[in-house]
LUMKE-576338 format. One line per 4 residues: number of its first residue (from 1); for each residue x negated, y negated, z negated of N, C-alpha, C. Coordinates in steps of 0.001 Angstrom, whole numbers. Atoms other than C-alpha are relative to their C-alpha. Last residue first. Example, Ala and Ser with C-alpha at 12.3 -4.5 7.8 and 13.67 -1.06 7.14 Angstrom:
2	820:1190:60:-13670:1060:-7140:770:-1090:-730  -890:1190:0:-12300:4500:-7800:-900:-1200:0;
***
This chain:
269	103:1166:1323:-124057:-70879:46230:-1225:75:-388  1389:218:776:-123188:-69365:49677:-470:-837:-1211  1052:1149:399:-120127:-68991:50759:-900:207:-862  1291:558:-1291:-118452:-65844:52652:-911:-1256:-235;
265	462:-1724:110:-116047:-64642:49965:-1008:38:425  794:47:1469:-115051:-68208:49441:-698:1001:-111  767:686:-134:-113934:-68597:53207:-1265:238:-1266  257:-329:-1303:-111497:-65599:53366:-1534:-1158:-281;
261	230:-1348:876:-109933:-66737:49716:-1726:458:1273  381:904:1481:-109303:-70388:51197:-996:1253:-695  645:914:-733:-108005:-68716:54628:-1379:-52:-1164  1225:-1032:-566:-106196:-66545:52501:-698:-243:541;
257	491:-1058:1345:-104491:-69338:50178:-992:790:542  1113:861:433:-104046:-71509:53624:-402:954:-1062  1014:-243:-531:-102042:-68283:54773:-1166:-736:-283  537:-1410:250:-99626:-67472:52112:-1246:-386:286;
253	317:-180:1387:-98888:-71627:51480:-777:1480:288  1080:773:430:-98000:-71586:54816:-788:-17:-951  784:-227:-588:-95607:-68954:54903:-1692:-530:321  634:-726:1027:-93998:-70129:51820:-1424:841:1049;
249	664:633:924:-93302:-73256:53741:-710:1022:-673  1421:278:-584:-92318:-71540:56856:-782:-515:-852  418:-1075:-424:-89478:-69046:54263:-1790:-659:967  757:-907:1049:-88696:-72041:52555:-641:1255:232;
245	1053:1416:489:-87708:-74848:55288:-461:1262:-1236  602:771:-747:-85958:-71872:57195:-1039:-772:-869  954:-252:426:-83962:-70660:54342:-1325:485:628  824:-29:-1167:-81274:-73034:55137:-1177:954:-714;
241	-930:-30:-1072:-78106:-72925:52717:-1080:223:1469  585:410:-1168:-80148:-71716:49542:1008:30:1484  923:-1199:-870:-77381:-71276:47041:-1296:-1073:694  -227:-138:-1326:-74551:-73868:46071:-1226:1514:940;
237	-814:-1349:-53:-74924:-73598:42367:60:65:1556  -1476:187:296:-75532:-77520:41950:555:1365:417  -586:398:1052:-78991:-77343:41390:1235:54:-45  147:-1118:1420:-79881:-74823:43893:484:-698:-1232;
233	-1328:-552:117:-77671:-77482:46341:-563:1410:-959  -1326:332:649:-79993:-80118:45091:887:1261:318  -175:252:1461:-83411:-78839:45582:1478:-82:-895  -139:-1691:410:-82955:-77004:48907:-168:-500:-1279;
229	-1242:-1024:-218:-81593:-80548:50261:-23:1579:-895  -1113:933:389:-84145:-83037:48521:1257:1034:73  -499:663:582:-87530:-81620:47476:1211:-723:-561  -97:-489:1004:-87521:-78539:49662:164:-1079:-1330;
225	-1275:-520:-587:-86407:-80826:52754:-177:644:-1517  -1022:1099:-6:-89720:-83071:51854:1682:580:-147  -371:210:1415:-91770:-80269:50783:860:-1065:342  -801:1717:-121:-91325:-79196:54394:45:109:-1527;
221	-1143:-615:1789:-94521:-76748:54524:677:-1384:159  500:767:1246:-96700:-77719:58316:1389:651:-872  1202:-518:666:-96307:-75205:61304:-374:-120:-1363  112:-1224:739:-92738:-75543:61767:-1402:684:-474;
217	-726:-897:1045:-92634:-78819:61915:230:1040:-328  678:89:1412:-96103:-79464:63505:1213:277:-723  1192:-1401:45:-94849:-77275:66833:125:-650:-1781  -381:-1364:498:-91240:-79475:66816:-939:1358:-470;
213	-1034:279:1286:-92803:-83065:66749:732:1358:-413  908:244:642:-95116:-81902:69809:87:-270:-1769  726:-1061:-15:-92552:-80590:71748:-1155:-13:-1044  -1082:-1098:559:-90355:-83397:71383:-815:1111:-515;
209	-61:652:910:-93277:-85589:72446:916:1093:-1287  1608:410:898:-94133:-83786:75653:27:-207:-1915  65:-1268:237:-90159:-83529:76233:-1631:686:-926  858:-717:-457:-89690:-87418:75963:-482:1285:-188;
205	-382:-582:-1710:-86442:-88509:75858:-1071:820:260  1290:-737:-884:-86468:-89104:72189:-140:728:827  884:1352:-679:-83426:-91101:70814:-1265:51:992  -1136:419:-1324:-81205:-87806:70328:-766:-1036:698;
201	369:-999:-1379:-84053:-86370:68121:593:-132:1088  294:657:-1518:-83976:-89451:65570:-75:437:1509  -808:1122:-110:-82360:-87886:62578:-455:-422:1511  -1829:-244:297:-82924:-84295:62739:602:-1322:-165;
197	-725:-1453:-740:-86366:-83864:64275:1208:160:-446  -143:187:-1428:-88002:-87599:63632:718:1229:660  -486:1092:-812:-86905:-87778:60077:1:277:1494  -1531:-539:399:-87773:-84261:58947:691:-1057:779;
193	310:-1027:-905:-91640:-85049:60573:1752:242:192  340:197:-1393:-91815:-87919:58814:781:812:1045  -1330:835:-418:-90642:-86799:55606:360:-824:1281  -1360:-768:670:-93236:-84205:55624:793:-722:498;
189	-391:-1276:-1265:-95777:-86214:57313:1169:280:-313  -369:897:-1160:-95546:-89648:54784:270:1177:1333  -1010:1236:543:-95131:-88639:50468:491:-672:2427  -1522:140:1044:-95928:-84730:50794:409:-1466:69;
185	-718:-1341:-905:-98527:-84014:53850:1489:-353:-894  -289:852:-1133:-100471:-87930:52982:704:1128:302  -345:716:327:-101039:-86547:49137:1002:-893:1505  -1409:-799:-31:-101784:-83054:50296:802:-1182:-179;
181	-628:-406:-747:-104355:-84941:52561:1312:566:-783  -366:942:-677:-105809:-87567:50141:1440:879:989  -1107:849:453:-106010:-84775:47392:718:-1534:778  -1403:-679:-101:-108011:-82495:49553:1013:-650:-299;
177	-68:24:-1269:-110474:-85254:50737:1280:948:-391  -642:989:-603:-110979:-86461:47444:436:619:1724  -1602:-85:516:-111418:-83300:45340:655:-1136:1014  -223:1095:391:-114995:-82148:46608:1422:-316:-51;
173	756:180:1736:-117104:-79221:46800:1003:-1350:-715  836:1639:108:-116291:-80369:50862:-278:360:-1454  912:191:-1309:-114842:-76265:52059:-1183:-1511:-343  1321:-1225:-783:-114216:-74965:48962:-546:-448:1013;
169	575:-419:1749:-111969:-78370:47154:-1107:1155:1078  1131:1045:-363:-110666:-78284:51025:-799:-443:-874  453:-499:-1722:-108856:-74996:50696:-900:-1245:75  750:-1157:-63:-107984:-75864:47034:-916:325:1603;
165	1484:743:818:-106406:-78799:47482:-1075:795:45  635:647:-1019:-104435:-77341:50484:-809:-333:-643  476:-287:-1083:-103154:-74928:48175:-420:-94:742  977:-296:527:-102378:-77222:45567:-652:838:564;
161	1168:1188:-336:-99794:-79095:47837:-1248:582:-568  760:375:-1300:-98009:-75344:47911:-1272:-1680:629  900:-903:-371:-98232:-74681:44784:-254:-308:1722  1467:886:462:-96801:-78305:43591:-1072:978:786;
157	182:1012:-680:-93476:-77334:46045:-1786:-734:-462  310:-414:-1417:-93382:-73859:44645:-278:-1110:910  1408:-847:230:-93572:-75244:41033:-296:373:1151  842:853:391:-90577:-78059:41706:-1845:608:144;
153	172:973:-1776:-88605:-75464:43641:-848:-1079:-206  806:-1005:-1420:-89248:-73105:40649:-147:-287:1167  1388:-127:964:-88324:-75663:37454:-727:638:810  1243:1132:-513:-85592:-76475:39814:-1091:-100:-659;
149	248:-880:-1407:-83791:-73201:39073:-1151:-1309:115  1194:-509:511:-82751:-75015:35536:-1156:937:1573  1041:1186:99:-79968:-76684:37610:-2167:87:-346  997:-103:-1520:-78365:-73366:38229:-1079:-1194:75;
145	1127:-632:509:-77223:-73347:34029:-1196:11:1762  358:201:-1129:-75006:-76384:34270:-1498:1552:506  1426:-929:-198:-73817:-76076:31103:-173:758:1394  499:-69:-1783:-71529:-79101:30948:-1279:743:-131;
141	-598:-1404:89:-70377:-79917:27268:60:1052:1223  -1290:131:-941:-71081:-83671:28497:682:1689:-341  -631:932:-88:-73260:-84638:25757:784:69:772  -663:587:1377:-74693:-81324:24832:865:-1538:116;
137	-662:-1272:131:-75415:-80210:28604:728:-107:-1751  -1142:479:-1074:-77086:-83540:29504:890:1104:-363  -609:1335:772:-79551:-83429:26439:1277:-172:1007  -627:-129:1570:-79922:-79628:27047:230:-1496:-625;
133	-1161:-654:123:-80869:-80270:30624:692:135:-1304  -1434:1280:-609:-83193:-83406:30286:1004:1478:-199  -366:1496:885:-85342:-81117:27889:1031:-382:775  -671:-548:910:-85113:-78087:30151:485:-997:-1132;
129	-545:-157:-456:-86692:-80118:32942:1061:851:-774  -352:1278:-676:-89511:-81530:31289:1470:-4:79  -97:375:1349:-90451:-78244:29079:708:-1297:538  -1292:-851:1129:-89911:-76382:32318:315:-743:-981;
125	-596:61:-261:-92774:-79076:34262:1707:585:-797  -661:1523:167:-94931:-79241:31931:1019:66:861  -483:-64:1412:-95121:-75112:31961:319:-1484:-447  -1503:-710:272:-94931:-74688:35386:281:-177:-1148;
121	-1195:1174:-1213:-97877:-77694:36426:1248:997:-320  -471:1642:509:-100127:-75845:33908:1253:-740:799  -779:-720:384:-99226:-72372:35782:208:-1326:-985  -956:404:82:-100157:-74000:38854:761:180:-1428;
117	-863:1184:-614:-103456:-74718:38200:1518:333:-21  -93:1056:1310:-103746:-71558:36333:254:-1077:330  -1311:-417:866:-102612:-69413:39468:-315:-674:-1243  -950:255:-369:-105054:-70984:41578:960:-112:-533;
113	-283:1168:-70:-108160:-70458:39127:1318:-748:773  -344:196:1522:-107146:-66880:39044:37:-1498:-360  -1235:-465:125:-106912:-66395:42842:144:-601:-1288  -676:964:-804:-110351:-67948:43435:1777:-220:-283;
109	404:1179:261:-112058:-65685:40796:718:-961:359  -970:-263:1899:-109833:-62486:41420:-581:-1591:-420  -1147:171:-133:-111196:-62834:45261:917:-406:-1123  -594:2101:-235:-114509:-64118:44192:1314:117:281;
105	484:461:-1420:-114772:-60589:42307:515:-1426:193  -1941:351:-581:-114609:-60600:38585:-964:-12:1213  -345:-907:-534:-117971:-58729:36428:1638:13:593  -866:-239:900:-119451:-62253:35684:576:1386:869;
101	508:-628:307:-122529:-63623:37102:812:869:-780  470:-1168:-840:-120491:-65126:39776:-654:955:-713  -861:-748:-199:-119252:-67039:37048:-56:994:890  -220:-901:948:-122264:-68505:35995:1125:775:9;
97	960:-577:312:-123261:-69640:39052:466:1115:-1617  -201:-1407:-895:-120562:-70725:39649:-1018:772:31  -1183:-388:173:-120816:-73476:36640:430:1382:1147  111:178:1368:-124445:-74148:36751:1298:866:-128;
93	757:-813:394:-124195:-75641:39933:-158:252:-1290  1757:722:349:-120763:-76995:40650:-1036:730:-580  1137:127:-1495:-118001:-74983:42644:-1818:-848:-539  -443:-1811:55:-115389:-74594:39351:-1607:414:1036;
89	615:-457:1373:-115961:-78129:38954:-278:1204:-27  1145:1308:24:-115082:-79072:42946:-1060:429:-1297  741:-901:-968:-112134:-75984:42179:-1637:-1091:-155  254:-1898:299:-110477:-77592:39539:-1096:333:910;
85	1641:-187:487:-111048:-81398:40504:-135:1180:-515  1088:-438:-1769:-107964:-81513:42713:-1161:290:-467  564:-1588:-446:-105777:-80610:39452:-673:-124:1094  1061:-837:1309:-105308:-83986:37594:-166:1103:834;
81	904:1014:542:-104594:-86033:40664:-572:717:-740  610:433:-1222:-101912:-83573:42706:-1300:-504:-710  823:-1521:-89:-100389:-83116:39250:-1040:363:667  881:-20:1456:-99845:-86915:38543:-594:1332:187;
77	1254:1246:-261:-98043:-87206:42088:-1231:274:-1359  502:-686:-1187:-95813:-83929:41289:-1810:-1126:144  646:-1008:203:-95021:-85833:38090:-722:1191:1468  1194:723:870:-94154:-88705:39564:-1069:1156:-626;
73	1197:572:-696:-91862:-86830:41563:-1414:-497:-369  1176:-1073:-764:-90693:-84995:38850:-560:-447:1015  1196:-402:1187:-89461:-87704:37273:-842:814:479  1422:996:-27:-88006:-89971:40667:-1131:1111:-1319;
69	1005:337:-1461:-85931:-86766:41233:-593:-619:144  982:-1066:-520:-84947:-85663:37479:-988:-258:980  1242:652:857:-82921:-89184:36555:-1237:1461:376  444:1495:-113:-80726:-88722:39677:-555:-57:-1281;
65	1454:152:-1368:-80600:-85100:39992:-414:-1455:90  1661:-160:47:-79361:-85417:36468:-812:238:1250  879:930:602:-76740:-87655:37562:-1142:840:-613  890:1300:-924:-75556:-85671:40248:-458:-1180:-1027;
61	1299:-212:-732:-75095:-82884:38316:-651:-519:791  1462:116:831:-73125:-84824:35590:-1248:726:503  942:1606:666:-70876:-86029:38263:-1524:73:-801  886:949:-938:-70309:-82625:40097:-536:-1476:-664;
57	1105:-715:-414:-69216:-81200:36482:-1051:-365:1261  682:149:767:-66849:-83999:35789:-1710:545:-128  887:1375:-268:-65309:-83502:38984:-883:-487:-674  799:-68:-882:-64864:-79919:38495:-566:-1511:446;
53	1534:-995:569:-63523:-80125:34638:-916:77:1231  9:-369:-1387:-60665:-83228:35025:-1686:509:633  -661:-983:-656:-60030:-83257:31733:160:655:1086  164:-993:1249:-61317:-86576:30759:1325:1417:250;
49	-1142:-38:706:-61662:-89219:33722:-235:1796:-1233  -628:-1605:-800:-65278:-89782:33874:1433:240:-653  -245:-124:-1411:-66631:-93549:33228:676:1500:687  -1436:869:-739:-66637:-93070:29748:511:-441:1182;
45	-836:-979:614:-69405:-90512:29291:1416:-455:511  -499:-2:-1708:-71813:-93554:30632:1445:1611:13  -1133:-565:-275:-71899:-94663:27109:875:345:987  -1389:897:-976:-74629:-96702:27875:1325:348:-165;
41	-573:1400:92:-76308:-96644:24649:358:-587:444  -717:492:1362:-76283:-92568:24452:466:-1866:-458  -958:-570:-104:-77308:-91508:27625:1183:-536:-1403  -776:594:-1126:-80043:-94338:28151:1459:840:60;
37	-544:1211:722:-81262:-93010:24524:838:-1322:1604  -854:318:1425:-81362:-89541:25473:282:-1006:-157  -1348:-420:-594:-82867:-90313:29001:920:794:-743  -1326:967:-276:-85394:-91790:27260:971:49:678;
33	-163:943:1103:-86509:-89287:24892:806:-1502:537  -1521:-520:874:-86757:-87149:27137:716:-619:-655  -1788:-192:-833:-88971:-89056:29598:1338:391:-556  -426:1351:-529:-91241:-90091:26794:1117:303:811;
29	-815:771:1419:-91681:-86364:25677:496:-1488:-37  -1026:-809:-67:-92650:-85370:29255:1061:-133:-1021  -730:310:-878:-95248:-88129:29540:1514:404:230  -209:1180:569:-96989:-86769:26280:1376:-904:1107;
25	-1137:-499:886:-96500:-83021:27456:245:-1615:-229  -1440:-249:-345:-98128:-84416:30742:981:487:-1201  -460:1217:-566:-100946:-85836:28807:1332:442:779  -535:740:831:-101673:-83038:26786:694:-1317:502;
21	-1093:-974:645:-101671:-80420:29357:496:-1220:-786  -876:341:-794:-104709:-82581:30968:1790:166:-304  -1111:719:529:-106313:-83246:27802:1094:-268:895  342:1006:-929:-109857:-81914:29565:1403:-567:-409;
17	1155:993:546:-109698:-79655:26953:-98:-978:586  -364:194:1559:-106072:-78106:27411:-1203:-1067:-122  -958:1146:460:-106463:-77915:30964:186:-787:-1043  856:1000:-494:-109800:-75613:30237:522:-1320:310;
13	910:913:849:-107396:-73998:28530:-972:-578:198  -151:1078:1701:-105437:-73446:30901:-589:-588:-684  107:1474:-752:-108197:-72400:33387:1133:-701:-461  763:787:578:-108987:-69584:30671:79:-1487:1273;
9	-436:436:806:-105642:-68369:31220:-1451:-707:-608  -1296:665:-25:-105469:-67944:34919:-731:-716:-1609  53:1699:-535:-108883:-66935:34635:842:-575:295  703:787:1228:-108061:-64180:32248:-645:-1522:646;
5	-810:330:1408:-104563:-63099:34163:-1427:-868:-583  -766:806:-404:-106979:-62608:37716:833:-635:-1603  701:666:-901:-109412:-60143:36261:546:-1478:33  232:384:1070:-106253:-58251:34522:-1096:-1161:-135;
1	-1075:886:482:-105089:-58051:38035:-350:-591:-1367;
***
């Protein structure tokens, strides 16, 4: 474990140098900053009758899911980009080489670089997501404290696209092929997939088809469902209502990881 902790934390700072850290704090401080000054020179405050404490409260949690959900998206997208080249670098000669020469196994190796990827992507993210809260929580007197939860549906949603990076990062040495796919599993499958099995499933006669639309949804992680439904009702105190879309997602995530682990153990450098 201790193994695992120092390549967590030296693949921080390897974040750090490569200015990845810095650029999302930079991004993160822009966002704050303007959803302070959009809070303050619309005087959107005035639109809520005054006194009336549960409506007020649903309002101001539906407006930070509405400046949050395009941010972190973006940010998801930006994460995806800066972190496919971990592994690829991690994999070049010279560089595994010298880590193999090191008294960590590849399991603690593989693992440790994983868990620093994400841990960058937890810590811009919190600082992101705590910011907007405490500017929304001082201006409406609204301490929303379940909201903050999305700092972990945000991180479990990056871990799992980074999981695939990874897995194909080992298998091609290379960042483009992973980052095309987690990129095509989160913005067009995913939401795909949600679409054709709960909106369109009455329209589709064909059993073949059905069948075929129901295997990949439970095979594939719904970051789409974890993005919108299991995002919002943790934000708004409601609980997990399905824990379906999080239980096959996390499942996923277990097994690509071991797969990933499973493969690395067995390559040749």
């Amino acid at each position: 474990m201790k193994n695992i902790w120092t390549v967590t934390w030296y693949s921080l700072r390897e974040a750090l140098a490569r200015k990845v850290f810095i650029f999302f704090f930079v991004i993160s401080i822009l966002t704050i900053v303007f959803v302070a000054l959009i809070l303050n020179l619309t005087g959107i405050e005035k639109v809520f009758a005054p006194g009336v404490q549960p409506d007020l409260f649903n309002a101001v949690n539906t407006l930070e899911m509405m400046f949050i959900s395009p941010i972190t998206l973006i940010c998801l997208l930006l994460s995806i980009f800066s972190s496919a080249s971990f592994i690829p670098i991690m994999l070049e000669k010279g560089n595994i080489d010298l880590l193999l020469s090191k008294p960590i196994s590849r399991e603690q190796l593989l693992l440790g670089k994983f868990f620093g990827g994400i841990l960058v992507v937890l810590l811009n993210i919190a600082f992101l997501i705590i910011g907007v809260w405490l500017i929304f929580s001082f201006k409406f007197s609204i301490w929303n404290f379940e909201f903050l939860i999305t700092i972990f549906t945000i991180t479990f949603i990056f871990s799992i696209l980074y999981s695939i990076i990874v897995f194909f990062g080992i298998i091609t040495k290379s960042s483009t092929l992973g980052m095309m796919i987690a990129y095509l599993l989160f913005l067009i499958v995913s939401p795909a997939l949600y679409t054709a099995k709960y909106k369109f499933a009455l329209f589709i006669q064909n059993n073949i088809i059905k069948g075929v639309i129901d295997f990949a949804y439970y095979i594939l992680p719904k970051t789409s469902e974890l993005m919108g439904k299991t995002n919002y009702d943790l934000a708004s105190g409601h609980g997990i209502t399905n824990y379906q879309p999080v239980l096959t997602s996390l499942l996923f995530l277990v097994l690509t990881l071991g797969i990933s682990v499973a493969i690395f153990r067995k390559k040749d450098f």
